[in-house]
Every structure is written in C-alpha cells, then in structure tokens.
MMTF fields as JSON, N, C-alpha, C and O atoms, coordinates in Angstrom:
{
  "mmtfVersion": "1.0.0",
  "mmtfProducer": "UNKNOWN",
  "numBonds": 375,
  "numAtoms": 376,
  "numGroups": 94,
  "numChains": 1,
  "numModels": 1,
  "chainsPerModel": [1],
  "groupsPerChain": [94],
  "chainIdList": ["A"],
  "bondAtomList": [4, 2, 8, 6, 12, 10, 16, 14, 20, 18, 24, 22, 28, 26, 32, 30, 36, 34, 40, 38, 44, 42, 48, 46, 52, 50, 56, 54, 60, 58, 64, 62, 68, 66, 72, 70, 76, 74, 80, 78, 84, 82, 88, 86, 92, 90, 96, 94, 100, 98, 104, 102, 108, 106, 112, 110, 116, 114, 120, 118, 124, 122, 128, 126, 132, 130, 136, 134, 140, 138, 144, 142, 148, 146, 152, 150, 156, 154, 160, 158, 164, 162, 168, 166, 172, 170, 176, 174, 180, 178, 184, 182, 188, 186, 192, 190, 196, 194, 200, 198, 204, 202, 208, 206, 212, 210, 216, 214, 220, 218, 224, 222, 228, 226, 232, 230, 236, 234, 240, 238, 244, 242, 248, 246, 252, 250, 256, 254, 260, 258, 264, 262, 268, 266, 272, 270, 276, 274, 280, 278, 284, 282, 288, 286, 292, 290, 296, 294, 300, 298, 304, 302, 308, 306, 312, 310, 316, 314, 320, 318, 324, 322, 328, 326, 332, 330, 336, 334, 340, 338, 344, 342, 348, 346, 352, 350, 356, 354, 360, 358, 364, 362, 368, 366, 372, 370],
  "bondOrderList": [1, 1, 1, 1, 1, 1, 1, 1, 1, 1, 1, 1, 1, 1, 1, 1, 1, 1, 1, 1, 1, 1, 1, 1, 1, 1, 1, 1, 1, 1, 1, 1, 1, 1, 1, 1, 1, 1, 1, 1, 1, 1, 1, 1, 1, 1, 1, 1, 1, 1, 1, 1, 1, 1, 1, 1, 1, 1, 1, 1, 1, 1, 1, 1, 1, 1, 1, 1, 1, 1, 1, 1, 1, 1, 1, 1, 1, 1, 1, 1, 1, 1, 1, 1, 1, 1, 1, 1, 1, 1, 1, 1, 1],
  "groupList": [{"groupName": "UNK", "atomNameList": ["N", "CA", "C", "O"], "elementList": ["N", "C", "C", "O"], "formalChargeList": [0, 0, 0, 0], "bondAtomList": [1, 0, 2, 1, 3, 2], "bondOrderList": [1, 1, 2], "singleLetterCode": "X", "chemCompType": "L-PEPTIDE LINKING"}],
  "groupTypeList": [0, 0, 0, 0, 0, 0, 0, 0, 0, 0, 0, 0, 0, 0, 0, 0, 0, 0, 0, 0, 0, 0, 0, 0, 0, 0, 0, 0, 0, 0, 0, 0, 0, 0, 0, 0, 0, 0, 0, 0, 0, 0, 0, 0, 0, 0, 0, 0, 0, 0, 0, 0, 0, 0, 0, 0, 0, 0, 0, 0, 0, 0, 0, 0, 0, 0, 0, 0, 0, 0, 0, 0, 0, 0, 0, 0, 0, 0, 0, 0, 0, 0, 0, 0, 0, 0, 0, 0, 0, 0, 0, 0, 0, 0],
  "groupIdList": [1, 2, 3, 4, 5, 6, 7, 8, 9, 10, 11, 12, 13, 14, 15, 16, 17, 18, 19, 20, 21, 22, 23, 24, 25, 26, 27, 28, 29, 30, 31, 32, 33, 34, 35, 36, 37, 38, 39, 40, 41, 42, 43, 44, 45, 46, 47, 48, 49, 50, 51, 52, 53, 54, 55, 56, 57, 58, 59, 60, 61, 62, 63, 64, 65, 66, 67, 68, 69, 70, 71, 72, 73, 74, 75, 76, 77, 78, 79, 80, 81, 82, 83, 84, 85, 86, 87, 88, 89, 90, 91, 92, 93, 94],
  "secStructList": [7, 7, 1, 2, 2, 2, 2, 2, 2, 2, 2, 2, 2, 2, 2, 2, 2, 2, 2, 2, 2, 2, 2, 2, 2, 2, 2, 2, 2, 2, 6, 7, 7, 2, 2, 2, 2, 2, 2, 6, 6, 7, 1, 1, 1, 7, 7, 7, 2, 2, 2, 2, 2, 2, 2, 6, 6, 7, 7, 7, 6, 6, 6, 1, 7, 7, 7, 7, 2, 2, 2, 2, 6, 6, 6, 6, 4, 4, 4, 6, 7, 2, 2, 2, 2, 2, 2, 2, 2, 2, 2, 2, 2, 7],
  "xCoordList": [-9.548, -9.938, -10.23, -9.532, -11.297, -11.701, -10.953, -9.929, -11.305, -10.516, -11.048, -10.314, -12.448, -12.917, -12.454, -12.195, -12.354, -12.074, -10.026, -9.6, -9.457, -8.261, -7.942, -6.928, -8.925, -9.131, -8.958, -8.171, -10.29, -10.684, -9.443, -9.251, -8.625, -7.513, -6.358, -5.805, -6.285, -5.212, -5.756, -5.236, -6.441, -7.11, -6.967, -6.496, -7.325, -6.913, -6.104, -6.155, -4.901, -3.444, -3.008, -2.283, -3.428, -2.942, -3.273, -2.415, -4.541, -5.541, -4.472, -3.736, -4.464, -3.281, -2.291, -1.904, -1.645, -0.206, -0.483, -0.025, -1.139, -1.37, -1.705, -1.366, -2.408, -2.712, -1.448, -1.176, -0.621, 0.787, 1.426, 1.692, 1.627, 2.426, 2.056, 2.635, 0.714, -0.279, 0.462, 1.233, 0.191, 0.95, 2.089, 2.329, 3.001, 4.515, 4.872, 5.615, 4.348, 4.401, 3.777, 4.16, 3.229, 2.112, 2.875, 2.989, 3.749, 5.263, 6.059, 6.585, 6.546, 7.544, 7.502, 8.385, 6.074, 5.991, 5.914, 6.589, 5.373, 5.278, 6.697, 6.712, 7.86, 8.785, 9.007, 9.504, 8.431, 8.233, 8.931, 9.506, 8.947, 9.84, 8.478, 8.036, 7.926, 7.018, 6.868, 6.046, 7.731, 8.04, 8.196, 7.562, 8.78, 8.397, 7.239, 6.74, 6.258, 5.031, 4.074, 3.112, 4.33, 4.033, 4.281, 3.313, 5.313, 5.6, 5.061, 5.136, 4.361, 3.814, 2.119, 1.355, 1.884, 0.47, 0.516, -0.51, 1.563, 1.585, 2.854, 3.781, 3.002, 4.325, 4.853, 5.854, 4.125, 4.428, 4.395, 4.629, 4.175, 4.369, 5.861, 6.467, 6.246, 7.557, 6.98, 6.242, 7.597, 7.254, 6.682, 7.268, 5.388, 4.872, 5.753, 6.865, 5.671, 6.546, 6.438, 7.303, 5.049, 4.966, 4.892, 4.713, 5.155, 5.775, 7.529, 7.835, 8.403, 9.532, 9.513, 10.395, 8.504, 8.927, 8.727, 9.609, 7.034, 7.536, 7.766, 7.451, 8.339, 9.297, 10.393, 10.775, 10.871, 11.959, 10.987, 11.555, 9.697, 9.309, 8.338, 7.575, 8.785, 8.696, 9.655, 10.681, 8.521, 9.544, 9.923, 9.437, 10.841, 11.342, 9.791, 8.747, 10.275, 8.667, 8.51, 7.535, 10.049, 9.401, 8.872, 8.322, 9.289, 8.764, 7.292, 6.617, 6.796, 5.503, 4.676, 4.793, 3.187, 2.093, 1.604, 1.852, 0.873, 0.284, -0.92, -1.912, -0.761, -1.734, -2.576, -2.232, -4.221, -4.585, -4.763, -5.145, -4.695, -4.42, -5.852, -5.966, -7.515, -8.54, -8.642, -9.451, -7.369, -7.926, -6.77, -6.824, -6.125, -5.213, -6.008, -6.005, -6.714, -7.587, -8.953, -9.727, -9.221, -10.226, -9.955, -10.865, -8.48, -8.181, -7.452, -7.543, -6.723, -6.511, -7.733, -7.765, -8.747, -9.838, -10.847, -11.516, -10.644, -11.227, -10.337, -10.926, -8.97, -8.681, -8.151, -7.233, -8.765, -9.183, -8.218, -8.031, -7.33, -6.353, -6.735, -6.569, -7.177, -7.897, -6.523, -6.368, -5.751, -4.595, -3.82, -3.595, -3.273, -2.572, -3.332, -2.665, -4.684, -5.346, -5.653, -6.035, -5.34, -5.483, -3.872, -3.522, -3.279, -1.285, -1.562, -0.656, -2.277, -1.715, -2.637, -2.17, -3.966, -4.736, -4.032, -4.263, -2.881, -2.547, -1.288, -1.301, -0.557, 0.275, 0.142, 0.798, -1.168, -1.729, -2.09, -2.118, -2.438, -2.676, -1.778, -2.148, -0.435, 1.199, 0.577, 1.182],
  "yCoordList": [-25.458, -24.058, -23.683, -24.22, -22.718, -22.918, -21.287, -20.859, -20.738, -19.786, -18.374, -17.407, -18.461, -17.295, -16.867, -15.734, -18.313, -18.26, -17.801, -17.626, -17.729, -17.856, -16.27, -15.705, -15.689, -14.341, -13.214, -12.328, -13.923, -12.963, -13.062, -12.051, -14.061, -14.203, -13.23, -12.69, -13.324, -12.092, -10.723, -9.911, -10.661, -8.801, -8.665, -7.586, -9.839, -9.184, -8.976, -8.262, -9.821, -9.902, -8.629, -7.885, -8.172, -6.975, -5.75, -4.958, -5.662, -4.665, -4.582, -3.603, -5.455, -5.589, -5.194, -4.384, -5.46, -4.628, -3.299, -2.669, -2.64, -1.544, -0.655, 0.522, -1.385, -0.531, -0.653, 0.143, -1.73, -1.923, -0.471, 0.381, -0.379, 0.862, 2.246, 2.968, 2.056, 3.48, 3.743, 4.68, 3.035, 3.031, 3.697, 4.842, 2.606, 3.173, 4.191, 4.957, 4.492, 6.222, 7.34, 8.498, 7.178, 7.617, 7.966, 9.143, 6.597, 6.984, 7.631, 8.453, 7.701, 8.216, 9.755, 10.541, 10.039, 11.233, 11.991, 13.013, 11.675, 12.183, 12.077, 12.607, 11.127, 11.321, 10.315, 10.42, 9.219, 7.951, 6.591, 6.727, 5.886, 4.72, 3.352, 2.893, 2.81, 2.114, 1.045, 1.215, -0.275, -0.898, -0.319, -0.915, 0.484, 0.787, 0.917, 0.336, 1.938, 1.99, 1.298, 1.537, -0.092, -1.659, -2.149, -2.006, -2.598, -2.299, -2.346, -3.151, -0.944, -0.277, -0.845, -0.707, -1.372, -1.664, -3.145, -3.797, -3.623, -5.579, -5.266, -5.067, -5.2, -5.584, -6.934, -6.917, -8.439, -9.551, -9.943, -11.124, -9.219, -9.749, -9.424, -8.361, -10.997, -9.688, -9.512, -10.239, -8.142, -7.472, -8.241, -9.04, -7.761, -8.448, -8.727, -8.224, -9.147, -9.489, -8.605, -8.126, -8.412, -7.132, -6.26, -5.763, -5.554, -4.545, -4.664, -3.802, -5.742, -5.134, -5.382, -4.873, -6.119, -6.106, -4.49, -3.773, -4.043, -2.259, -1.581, -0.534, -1.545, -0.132, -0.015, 1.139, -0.898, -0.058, 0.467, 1.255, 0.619, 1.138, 2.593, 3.049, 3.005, 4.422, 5.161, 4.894, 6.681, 8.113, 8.583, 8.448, 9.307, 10.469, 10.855, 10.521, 11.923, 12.876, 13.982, 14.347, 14.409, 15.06, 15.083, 15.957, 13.977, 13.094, 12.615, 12.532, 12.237, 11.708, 12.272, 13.339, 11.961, 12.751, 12.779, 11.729, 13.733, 14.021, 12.644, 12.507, 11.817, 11.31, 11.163, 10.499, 11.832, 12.065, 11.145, 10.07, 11.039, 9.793, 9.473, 8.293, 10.402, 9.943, 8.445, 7.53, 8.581, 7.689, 6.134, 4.958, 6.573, 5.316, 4.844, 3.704, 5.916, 5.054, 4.265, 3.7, 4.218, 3.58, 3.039, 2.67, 2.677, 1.78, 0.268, -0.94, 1.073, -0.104, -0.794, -1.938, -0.349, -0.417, -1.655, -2.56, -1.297, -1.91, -3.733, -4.763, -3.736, -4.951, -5.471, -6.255, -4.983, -5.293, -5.228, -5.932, -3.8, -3.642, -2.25, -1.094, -2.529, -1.551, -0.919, 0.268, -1.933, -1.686, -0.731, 0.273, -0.79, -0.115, 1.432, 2.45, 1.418, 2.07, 3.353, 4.509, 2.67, 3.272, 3.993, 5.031, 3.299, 4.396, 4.997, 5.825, 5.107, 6.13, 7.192, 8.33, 7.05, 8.098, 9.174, 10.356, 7.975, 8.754, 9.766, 10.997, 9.173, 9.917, 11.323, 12.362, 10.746, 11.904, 13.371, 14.514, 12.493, 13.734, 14.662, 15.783, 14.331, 14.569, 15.927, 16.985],
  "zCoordList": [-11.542, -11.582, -13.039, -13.899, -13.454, -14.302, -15.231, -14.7, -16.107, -16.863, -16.059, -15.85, -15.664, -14.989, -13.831, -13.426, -13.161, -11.955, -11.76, -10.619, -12.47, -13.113, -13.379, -12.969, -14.095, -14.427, -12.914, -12.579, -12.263, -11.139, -10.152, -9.476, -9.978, -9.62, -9.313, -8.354, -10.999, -11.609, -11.222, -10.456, -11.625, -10.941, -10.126, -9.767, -9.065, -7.857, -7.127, -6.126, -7.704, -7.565, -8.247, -7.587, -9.788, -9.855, -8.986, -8.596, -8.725, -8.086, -6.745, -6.621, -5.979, -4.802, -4.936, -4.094, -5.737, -6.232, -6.263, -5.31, -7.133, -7.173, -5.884, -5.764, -4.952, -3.588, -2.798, -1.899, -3.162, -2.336, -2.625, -1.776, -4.133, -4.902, -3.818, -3.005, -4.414, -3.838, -2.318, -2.115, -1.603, -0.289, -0.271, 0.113, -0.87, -0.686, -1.178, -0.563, -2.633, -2.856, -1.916, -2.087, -1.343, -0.363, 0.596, 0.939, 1.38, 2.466, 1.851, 2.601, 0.519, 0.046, 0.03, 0.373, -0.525, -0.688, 0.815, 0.94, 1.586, 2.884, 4.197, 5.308, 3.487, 4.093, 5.212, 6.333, 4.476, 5.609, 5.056, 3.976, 5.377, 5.349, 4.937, 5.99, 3.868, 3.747, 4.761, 5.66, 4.701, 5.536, 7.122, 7.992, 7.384, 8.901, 9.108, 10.071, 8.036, 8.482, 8.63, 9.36, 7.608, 7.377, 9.111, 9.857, 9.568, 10.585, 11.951, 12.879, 11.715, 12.793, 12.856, 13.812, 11.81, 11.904, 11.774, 11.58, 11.867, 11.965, 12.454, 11.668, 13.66, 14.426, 13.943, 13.225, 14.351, 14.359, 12.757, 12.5, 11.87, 10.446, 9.818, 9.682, 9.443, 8.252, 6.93, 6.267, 6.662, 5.607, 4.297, 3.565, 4.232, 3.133, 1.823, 1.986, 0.995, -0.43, -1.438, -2.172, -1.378, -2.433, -2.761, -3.873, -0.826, -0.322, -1.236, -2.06, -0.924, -0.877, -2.904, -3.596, -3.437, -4.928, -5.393, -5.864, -5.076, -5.311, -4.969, -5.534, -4.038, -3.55, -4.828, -5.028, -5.592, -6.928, -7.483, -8.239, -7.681, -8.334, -8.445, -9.296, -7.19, -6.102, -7.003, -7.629, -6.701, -7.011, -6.348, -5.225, -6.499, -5.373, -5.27, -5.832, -4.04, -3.919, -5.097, -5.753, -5.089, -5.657, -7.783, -8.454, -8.075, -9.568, -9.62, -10.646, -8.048, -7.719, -7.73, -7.127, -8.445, -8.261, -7.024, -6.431, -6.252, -5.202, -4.703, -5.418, -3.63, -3.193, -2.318, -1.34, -2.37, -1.47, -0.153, -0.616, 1.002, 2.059, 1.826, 1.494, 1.907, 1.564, 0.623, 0.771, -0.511, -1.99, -1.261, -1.621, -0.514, 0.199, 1.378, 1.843, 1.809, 3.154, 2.382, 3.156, 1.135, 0.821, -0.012, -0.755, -0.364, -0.991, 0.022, -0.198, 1.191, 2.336, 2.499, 2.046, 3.048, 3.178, 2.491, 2.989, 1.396, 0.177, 0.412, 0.084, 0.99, 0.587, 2.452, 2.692, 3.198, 4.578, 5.541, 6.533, 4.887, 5.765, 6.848, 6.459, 8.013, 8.479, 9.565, 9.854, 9.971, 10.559, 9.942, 10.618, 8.645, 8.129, 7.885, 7.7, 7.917, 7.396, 8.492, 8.309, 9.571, 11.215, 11.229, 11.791, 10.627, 11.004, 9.788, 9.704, 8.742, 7.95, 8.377, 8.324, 8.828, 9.213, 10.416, 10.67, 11.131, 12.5, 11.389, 11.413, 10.732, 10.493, 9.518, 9.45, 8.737, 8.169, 8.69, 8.235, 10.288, 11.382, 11.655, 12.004, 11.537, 12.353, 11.853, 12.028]
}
C-alpha cells in the first residue's frame, strides 16, 4: 500500500469516527440511548466498536451544541448507513 493510499485510509477512518460522535451526541441530546438506537436499525449486529470508543466522549445535553437530524441524516447517508438513517428519521418524528 502505497503513502496515498495510506492517507485516504486515515480520513476515512477519521471522517467515520466523527459521524459515529455526531450520532451519539445526536441520541444524547434527544434523550436516547446510542447503542439501543444502533440496535434498532441492525438488530443482528453487536454494537459497532466505535460506537462504544465515543460515547466517553458525549455531553450531557445540556453542554452539547444543538444537532440538526437534517446534518446526521446526510451524514449516515454519506457513509451508507441508510438503516440507521431510517430510525433516526422515525424518531425525529416522535
């Protein structure tokens, strides 16, 4: 593997992390449980990994900036989670 290829790697491993975060602040702030809601849109999966690495790194709600579900549904989206992307829209509805 070459240094570029090495590069694009990492981004997208970070870029992923970051939509993991986005998420779970996203449950947090709205009063939801990340992993359950993980969950609910992959029954048969256990909890992804980098689900449970950031959740320490979640605010209360109320320390957290506001996130619109729009900028989380097109960020699931973006990395082909359409499942997850389908329970947060439902719960957005509640």
């Amino acid at each position: 593997m070459n240094e570029k290829d090495e590069w694009i790697i990492k981004k997208y491993k970070e870029e992923e992390k970051m939509m993991i975060l986005l998420f779970s602040q996203w449950c947090i702030n709205i009063g939801e449980d990340p992993e359950h809601v993980y969950h609910q849109a992959y029954p048969y999966q256990e909890t992804n990994p980098l689900l449970k690495e950031v959740l320490p790194e979640t605010l209360p709600p109320k320390e957290a900036d506001s996130i619109p579900t729009e900028v989380l549904l097109d960020a699931l989206s973006a990395f082909g989670n359409e499942d997850l992307a389908f329970v947060v829209a439902e719960l957005d509805g509640k």
